[in-house]
C-alpha positions as CSV (number, residue, x, y, z in Angstrom):
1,X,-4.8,0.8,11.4
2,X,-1.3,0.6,11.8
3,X,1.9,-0.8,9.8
4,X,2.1,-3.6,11.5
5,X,-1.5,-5.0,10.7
6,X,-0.9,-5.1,6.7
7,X,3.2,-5.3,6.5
8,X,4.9,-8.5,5.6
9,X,6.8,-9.8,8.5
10,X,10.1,-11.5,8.4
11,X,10.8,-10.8,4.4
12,X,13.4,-12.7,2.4
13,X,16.8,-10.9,2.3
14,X,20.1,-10.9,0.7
15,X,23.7,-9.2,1.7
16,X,25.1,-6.7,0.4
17,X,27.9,-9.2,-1.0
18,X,25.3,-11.7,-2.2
19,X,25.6,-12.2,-6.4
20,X,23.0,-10.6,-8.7
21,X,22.5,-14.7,-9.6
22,X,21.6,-15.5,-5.7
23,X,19.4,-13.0,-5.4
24,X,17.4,-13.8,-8.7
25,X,17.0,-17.7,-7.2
26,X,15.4,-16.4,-4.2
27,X,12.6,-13.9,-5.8
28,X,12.2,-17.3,-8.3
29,X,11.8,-19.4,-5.5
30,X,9.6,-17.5,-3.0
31,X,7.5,-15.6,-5.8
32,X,8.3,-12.2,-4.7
33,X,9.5,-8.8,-6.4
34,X,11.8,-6.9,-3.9
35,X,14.9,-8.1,-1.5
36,X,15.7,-5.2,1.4
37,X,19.8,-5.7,1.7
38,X,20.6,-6.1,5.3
39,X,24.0,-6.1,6.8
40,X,24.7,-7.1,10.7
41,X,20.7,-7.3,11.1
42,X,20.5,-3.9,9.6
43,X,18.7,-2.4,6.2
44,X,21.4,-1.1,3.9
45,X,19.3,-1.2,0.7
46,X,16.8,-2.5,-1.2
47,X,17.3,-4.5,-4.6
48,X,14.0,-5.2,-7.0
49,X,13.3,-7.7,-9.8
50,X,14.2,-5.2,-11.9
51,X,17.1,-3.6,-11.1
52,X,18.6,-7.4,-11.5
53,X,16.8,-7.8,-14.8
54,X,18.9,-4.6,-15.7
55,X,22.0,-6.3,-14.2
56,X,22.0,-9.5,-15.8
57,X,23.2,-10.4,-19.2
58,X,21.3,-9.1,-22.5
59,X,20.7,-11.7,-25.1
60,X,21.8,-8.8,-27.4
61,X,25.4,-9.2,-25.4
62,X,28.6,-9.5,-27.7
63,X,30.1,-11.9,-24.9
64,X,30.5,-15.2,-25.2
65,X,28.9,-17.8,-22.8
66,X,32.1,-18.3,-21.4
67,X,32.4,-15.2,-20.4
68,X,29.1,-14.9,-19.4
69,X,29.4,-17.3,-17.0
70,X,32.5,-15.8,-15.8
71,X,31.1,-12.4,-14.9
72,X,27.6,-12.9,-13.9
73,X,28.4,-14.3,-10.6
74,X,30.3,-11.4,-9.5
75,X,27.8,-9.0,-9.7
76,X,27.0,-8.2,-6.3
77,X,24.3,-6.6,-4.8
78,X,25.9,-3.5,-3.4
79,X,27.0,-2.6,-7.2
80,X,23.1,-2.4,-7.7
81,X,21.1,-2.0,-4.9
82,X,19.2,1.0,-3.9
83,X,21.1,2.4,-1.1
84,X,19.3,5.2,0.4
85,X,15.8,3.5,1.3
86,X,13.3,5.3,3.1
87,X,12.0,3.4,6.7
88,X,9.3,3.5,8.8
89,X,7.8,2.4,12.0
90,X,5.9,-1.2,12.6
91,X,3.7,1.3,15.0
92,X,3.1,4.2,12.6
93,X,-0.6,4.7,11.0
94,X,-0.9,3.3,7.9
95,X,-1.8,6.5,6.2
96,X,1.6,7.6,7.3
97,X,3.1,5.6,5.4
98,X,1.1,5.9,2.6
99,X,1.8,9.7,2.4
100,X,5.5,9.0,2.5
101,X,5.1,6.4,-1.0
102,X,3.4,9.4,-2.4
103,X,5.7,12.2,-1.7
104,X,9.0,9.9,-2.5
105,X,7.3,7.9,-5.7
106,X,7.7,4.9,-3.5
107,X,6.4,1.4,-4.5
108,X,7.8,-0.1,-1.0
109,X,9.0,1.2,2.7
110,X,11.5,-0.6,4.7
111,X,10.2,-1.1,8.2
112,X,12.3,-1.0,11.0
113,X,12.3,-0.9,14.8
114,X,15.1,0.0,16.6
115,X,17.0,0.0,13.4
116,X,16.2,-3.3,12.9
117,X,14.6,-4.8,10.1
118,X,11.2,-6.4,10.7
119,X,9.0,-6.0,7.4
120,X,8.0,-4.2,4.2
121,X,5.0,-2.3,2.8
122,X,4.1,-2.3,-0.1
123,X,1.3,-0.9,-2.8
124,X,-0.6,-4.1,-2.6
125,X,-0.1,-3.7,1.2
126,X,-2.2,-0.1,0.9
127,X,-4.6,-1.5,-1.6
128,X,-5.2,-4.1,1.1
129,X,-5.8,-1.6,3.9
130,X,-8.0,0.9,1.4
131,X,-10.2,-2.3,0.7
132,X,-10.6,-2.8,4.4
133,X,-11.4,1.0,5.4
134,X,-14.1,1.3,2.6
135,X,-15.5,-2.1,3.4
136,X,-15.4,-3.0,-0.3
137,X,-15.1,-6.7,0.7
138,X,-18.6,-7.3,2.3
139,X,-21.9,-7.0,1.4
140,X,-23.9,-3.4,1.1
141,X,-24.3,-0.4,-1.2
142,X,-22.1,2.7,-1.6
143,X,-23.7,6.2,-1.6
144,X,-21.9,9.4,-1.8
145,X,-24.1,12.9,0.0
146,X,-22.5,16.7,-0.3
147,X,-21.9,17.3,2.8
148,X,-21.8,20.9,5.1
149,X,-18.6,20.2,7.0
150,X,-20.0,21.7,10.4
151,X,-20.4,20.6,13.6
152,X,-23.5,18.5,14.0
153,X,-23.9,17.6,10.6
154,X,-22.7,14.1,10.6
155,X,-24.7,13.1,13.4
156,X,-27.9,14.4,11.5
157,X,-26.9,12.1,8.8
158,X,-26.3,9.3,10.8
159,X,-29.7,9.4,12.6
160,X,-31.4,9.5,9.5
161,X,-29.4,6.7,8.1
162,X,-30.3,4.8,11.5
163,X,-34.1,5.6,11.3
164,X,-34.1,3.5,8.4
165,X,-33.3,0.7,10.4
166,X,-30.0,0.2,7.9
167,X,-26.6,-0.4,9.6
168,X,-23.6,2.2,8.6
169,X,-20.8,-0.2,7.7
170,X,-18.1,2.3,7.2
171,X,-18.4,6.2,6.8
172,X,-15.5,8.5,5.0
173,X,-15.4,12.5,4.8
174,X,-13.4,13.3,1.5
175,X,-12.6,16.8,0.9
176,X,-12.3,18.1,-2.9
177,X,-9.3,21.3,-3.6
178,X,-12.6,23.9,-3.8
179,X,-13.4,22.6,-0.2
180,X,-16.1,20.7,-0.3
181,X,-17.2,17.8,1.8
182,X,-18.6,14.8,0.5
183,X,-19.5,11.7,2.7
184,X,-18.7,8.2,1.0
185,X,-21.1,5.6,3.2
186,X,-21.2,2.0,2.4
187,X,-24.8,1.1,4.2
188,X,-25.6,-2.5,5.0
189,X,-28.6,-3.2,2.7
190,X,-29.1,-3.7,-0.8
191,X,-31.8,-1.5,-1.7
192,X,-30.6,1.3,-3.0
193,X,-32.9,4.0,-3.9
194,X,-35.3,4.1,-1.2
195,X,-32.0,5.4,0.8
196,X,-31.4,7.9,-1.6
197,X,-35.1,9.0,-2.1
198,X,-35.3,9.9,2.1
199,X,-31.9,11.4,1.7
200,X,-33.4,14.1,-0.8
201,X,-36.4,14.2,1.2
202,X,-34.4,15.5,3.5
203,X,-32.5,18.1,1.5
204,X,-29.2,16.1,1.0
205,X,-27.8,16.2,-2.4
206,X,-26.7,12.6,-3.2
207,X,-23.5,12.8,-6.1
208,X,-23.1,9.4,-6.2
């Protein structure tokens, strides 16, 4: 699972000389929430919904309409915009990238190849991808087994899953700060506790 498989290609952009009032028309008119700034096919920046909300006139304001109308248009985007964004590859793993959001408070990478600008990645975008990894989309149950992280041990689970004739559709190892293993499994069947029932048969301790 790479960057490429859940960015969006070919977003909407604005320059960095572009007014604060252009730039609210286009997240109006395509439904979207963030512009990356690009100058001579490059990112520069990144502008969001909000930091033009902030820009933009208060209805609190002691100017008139007039004068309103006189300064809002020259609000430009380089006044505002985010200028040191954070990139990534279109080719890096998707976890990659969602370490990076983590570590920098991100809610969106830039992604660029060869400095050029060829989609973003958002939240939604990881939500997306967790969605897919877990399976949560198709049909099955979820069960959760404490697992001895040692070699051998998965594929002892993983016959026993099989000699109940049910169908491992997706299989995570999470790891807790004491260092314990669990294995998340979503299992293709929806009958529930007969699964859990051989597990314990079989010594496994089933948290979930």
């Amino acid at each position: 699972m790479f960057v490429h498989d859940y960015m969006s290609a070919e977003p909407i952009t604005v320059a960095p000389n572009d007014t604060v009032g252009d730039a609210l028309e286009l997240l109006k008119d395509h439904s979207i929430r963030r512009l990356p700034v690009v100058s001579k096919g490059k990112p520069v920046g990144l502008v969001t919904k909000t930091d033009l909300i902030k820009a933009s006139p208060s209805h609190a304001t002691s100017l008139s309409i007039h004068e309103i109308n006189y300064l809002f248009p020259k609000i430009k985007i380089k006044d505002i915009m985010t200028r040191e964004v954070i990139t990534i590859s279109p080719d890096a793993a998707i976890e990659e990238a969602a370490v990076i959001m983590r570590e920098n408070k991100l809610g969106t990478l830039i992604v660029v190849d060869k400095d050029a600008l060829v989609g973003l990645i958002t939240e939604s975008d990881l939500f997306k991808a967790f969605i897919d990894v877990f399976s949560f989309d198709r049909p099955g149950v979820r069960v959760v087994v404490a697992f001895e992280d040692e070699v051998g041990e998965l594929g002892k689970l993983a016959l026993l899953i099989s000699s109940l004739d049910i169908y491992i559709i997706s299989l995570i190892i999470t790891y807790a700060e004491n260092g314990r293993a669990n294995v998340v499994m979503r299992l293709k069947t929806d009958r529930r506790e007969p699964v859990i029932e051989e597990l314990k048969k079989s010594g496994y301790e089933v948290i979930g």
